[in-house]
N, C-alpha and C positions, 0 to 999 in steps of 0.2 A: 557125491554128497547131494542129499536133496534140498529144492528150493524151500525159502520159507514157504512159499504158495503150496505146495506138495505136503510141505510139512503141516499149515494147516487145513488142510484138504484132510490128512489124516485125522487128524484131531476132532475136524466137524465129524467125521466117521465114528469114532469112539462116543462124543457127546449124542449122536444118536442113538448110540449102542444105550447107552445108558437111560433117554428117553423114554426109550422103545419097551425098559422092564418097569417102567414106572418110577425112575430115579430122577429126584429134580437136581440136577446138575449144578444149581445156584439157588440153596434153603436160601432162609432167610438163619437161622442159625442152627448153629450143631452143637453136637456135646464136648463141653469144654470144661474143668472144673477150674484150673489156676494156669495161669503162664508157665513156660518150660523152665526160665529161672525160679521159679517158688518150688516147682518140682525136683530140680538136682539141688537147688541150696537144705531141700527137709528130703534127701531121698532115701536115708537108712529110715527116717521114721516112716515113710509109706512105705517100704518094703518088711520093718515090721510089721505093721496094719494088716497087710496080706492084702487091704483091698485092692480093685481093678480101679485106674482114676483114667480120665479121658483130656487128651492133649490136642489141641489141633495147630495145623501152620501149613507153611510151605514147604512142598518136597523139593529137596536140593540134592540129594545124590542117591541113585538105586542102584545095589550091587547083588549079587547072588543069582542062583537059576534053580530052575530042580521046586524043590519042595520047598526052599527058604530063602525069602527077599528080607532087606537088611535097607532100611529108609530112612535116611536121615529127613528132620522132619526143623523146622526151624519157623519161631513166630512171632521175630520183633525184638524177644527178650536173649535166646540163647538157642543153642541149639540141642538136637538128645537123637539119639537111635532107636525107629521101630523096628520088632522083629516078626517078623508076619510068615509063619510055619503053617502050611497044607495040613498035618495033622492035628492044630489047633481049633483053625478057623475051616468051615465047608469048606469041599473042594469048587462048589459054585464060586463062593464070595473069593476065594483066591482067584480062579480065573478070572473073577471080573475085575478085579484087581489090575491084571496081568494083563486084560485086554483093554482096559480104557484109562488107567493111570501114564499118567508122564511127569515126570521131570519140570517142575513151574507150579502143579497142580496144589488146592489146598485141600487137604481132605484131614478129617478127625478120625483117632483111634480112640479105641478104650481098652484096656488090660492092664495085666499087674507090673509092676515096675522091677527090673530085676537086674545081676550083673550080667554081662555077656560071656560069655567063654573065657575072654580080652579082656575082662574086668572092666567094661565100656557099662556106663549108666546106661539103662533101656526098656522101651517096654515092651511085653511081650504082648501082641494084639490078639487078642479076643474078637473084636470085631473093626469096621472101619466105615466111613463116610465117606462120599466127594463136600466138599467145604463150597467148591471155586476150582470151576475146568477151566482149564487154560486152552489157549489156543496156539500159540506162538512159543516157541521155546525161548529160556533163557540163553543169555552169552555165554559163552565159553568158562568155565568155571574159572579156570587158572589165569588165565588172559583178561575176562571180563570185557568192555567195549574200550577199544584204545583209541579211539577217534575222538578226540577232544570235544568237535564240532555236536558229535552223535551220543557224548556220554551226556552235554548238557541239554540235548533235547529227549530225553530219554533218561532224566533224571532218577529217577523210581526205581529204573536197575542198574544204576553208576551206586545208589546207597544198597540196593540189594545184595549186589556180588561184593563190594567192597568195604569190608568192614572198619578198616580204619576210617574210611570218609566218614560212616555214619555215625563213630567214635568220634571227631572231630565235629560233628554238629551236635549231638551230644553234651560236648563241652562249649559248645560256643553257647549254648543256654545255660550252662552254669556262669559262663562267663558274665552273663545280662543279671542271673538272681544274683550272682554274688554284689554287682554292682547297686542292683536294687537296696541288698539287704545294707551294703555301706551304708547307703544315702539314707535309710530310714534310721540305722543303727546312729547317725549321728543327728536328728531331730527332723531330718527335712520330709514336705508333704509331697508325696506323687500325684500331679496334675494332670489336665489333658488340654491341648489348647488346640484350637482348628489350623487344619490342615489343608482348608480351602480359602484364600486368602484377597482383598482387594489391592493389596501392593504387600510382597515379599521384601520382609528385613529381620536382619540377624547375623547378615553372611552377604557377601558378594560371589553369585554365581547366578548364569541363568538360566530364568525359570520355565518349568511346563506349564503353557494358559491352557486355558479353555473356555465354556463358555457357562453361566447360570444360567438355565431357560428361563426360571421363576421370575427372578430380579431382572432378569434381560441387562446383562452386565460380565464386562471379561472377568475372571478369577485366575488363581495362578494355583499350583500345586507349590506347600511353602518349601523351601532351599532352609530353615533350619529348624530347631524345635522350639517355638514356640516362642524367640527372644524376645519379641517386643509383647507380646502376652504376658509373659512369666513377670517380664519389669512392672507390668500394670497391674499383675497380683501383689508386687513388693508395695506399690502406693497404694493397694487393697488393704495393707492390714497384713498381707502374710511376710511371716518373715525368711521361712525359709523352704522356697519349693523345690523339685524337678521332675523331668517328664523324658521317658524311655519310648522312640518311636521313629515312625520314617519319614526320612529326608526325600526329595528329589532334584534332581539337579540337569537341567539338560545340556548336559558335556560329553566330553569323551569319555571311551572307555582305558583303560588302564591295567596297571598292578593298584594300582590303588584307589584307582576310580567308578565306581559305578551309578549312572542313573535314580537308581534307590537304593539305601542303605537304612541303618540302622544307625540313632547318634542318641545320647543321651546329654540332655542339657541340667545345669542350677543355676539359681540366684539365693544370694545369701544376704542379706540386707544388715548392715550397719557392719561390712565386711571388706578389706580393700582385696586388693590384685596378691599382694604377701600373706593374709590368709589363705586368700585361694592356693597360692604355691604350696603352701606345707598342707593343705586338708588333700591336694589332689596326689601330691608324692604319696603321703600315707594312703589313699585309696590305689594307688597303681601296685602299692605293695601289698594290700590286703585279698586285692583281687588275685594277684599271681599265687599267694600263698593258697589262696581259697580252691582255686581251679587246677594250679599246677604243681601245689606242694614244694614249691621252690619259686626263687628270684631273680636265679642267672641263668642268662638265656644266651643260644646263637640264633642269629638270623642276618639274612642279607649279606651278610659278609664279616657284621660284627658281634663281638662278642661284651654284655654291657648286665651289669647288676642292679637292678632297683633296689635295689636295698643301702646301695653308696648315697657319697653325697651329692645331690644333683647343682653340676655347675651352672651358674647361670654366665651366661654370652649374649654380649651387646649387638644389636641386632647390625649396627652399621660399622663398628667396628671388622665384627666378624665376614661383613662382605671386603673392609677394604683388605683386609691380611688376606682375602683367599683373589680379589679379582687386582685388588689397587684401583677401583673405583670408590671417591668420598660421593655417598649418593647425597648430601647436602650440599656438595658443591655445582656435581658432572650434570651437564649440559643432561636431553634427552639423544641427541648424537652421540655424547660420548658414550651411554651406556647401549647405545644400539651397537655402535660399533664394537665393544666389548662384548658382548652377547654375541657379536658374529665372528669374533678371533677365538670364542669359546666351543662355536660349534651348535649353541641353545637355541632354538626355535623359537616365537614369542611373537604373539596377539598383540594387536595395537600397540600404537607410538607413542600413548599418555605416559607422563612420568611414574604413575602409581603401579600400572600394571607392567612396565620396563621394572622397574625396582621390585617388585613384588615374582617375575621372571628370574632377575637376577639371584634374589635371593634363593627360590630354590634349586638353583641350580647350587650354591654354596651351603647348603643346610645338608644335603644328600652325604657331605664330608663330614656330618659332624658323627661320632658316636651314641652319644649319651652315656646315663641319662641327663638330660640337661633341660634350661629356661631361657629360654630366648626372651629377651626381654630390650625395654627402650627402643619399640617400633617407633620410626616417622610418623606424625600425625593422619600425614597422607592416605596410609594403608589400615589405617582401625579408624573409622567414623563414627563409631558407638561407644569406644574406650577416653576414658578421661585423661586429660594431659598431666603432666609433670611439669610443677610452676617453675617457668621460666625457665623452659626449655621447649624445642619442637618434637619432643617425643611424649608417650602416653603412658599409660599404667596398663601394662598388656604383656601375657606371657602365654607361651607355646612352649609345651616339653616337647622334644625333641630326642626318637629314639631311633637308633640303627639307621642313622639318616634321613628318617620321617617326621615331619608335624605330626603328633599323635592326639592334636586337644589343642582349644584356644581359650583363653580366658580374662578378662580384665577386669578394672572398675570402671563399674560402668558411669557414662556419662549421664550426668541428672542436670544438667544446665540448660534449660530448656533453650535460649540464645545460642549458646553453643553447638546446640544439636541441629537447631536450625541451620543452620551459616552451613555447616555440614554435606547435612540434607541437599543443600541448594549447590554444595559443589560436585556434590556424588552425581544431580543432576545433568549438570554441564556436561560430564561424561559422559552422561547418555545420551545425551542429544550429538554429541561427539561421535556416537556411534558405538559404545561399550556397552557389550550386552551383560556384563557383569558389574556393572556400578551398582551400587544398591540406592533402589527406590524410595522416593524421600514419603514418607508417611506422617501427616501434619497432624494426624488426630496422634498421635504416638505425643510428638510435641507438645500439643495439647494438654496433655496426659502429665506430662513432666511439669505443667505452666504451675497444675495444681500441688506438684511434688510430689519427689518420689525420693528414699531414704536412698543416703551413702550406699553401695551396692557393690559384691561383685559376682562378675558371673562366668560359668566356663562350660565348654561342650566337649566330648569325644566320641568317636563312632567307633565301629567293628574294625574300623584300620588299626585299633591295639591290640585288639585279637591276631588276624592273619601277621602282626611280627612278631608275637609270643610263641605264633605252633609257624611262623616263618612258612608262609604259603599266599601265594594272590588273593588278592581281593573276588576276586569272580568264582574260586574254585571253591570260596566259604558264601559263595550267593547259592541258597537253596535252591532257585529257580531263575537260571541267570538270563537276560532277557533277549531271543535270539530273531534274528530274518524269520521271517515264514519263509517256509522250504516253496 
């Protein structure tokens, strides 16, 4: 078998061949009239036409010898069969054919559209073009690249050869319009709020800095979309925004984790945490409808209907039936030491992030769909409490064992927010690179008022458990070592 190096060694051979007659190897464009889908979806009507129409793409398989090659030709849309006959086209333009086409190459036909023998859609080439010499052959047809490592750095032919992937990105942008179309279908405005930020909030995770040369001052890449933005548009005057866009987050990688994502956030003003439950079930059904023409799904291990009715489960409850830890009571030893009878790994020895450990290690049990709801104060510093109690107005659906979305009323108490602020702090001087940064002008913001509010976010993590696939394997460009 010859080396790739051999193989393009030949190839440079052919690209001169074709130089050398005056053929630019890389137009700028060729003759093309519609995509190969517009051509087989109308192709009785151009074959009555009688004319010749011109197709161009990628060659992906050549069969035949003698006096008739048989090319499959593919460009994005579908794919179709040339038929490229000696007695058609010169016996010249066939040999050059024959002496500098391969397999990867793009090149444009022109001729009439006709059945095959096989009854195969086809055209019959009258002439042909190079599009785009290739240099390098593609993978294995059947096999494609099975190196995990090497499909994602070589992304371009992991979607080439494999067409469910590229089906499945596909629909992961229906997945985002259909969400758009909800959110506007139901009055709200699409926003944009910066992505470059002086203190990250919205989320506890930590962030990517860097530097403004301008300003001469640290910045961060923000960890979510837009929360303390979108609230300062609600004491703007707007009542009802959100904004589709990427997150980053300097953590590990995962099934469900990655560095940059996709999340889409709202705020709904004069709205609590119990509107948001029912606006967000209806939209998880509207989308699955929209994308996936159904609601019942398998993934992960389970099997769960959006379309039921979604149970809501008490956040501390549901930890003490699954570990027998009351986290209102348990020491931070005792829930370390339950964390290590359980087997669960976990980041500093603060109560918030023990409790916040704990619990997903007990949420991974749950089915769905469900609302987790009555968080400790502790773990939501932007959610508004529930009087006279130490929990908030805060829910998380909860699907195949995943947080799929978090959402609450938000807090408008500017006092409150502070006191907050100031304890999220302490953890960070604690040494928590996940507390969230207390942002005073935010505060500020609230002094002057901002309306009853609620607000909720989800990312592409409800995508990869509707088609039940990783999080990395729906990253378009998933972020690797340099080799």
């Amino acid at each position: 078998m010859a080396s790739l190096d051999e193989i393009k060694q030949a190839r440079l051979v052919k690209l001169e061949i074709l130089k050398n007659k005056g053929i630019d190897p890389y137009p700028a464009k060729v003759p093309r009239d519609f995509p190969i889908d517009f051509l087989k979806k109308n192709f009785e009507a151009e074959v009555r036409a009688g004319d010749a129409v011109s197709i161009a793409g990628r060659i992906m398989a050549v069969r035949g010898q003698g006096a008739i090659l048989f090319v499959v030709i593919f460009d994005g849309t579908e794919r179709i069969q040339a038929i490229i006959k000696k007695d058609i086209i010169s016996d010249e333009t066939f040999s050059l054919f024959v002496d500098t086409v391969d397999i990867g190459d793009f090149i444009s036909v022109t001729g009439k559209p006709a059945l095959s023998k096989t009854g195969e859609q086809s055209v019959v080439v009258d002439s042909w073009v190079m599009a785009s010499k290739s240099l390098l052959p593609l993978p294995e047809k059947w096999h494609g690249i099975t190196d995990t490592d090497e499909r994602y750095r070589k992304r371009y032919l992991d979607f080439l050869m494999n067409d469910e992937l590229r089906s499945l990105f596909i629909q992961k942008a229906k997945f985002w319009d259909a969400t758009r179309d909800f959110m506007k279908n139901n009055g709200f405005l699409e926003v944009e709020t910066p992505t470059l930020e002086i203190t990250t909030g919205g989320a506890e995770a930590k962030p990517f800095k860097t530097h403004h040369s301008d300003y001469d001052l640290a910045v961060y890449l923000r960890i979510s979309i837009g929360e303390l933005w979108q609230k300062r548009l609600m004491a703007g005057g707007f009542s009802k925004t959100f904004e589709i866009g990427r997150a980053y987050r300097n953590e590990g990688t995962s099934q469900e984790h990655s560095q940059e994502f996709t999340n889409m956030e709202f705020y709904w003003s004069f709205a609590d945490y119990n509107d948001g439950m029912k606006l967000v079930r209806e939209m998880y059904i509207e989308i699955a409808k929209e994308v996936f023409g159904k609601t019942k799904f398998t993934s992960r291990g389970f099997t769960f209907d959006l379309a039921d009715e979604w149970q809501e489960i008490d956040y501390s409850e549901e930890i003490k039936k699954q570990t027998e830890i009351d986290i209102d009571k348990a020491s931070e030893s005792e829930i370390i030491k339950k964390l290590s009878e359980l087997g669960v790994k976990y980041e500093g020895e603060n109560k918030e992030r023990l409790i916040d450990t704990l619990w997903k290690y007990c949420r991974k049990n749950i089915k769905g769909p469900a609302f987790v709801v009555n968080h400790p104060t502790l773990v939501a510093p932007l959610a508004k409490s529930i009087s006279g109690t130490k929990t908030v107005q805060m829910f998380q659906p909860i699907i195949a064992g995943s947080e799929v979305g978090r959402g609450y009323s938000e807090l408008n108490d500017p006092q409150d927010q502070k006191n907050r602020f100031e304890e999220q702090q302490k953890l960070i001087d604690k040494g928590d690179t996940e507390a969230m940064m207390a942002d005073m002008e935010f505060v500020e913001m609230l002094e002057y008022g901002m309306p009853p509010t609620c607000g909720f976010g989800f990312g592409e993590r409800l995508f990869t458990i509707l088609v039940d696939k990783p999080l990395r394997e729906l990253q378009t460009f998933p972020l690797m070592r340099p080799k």
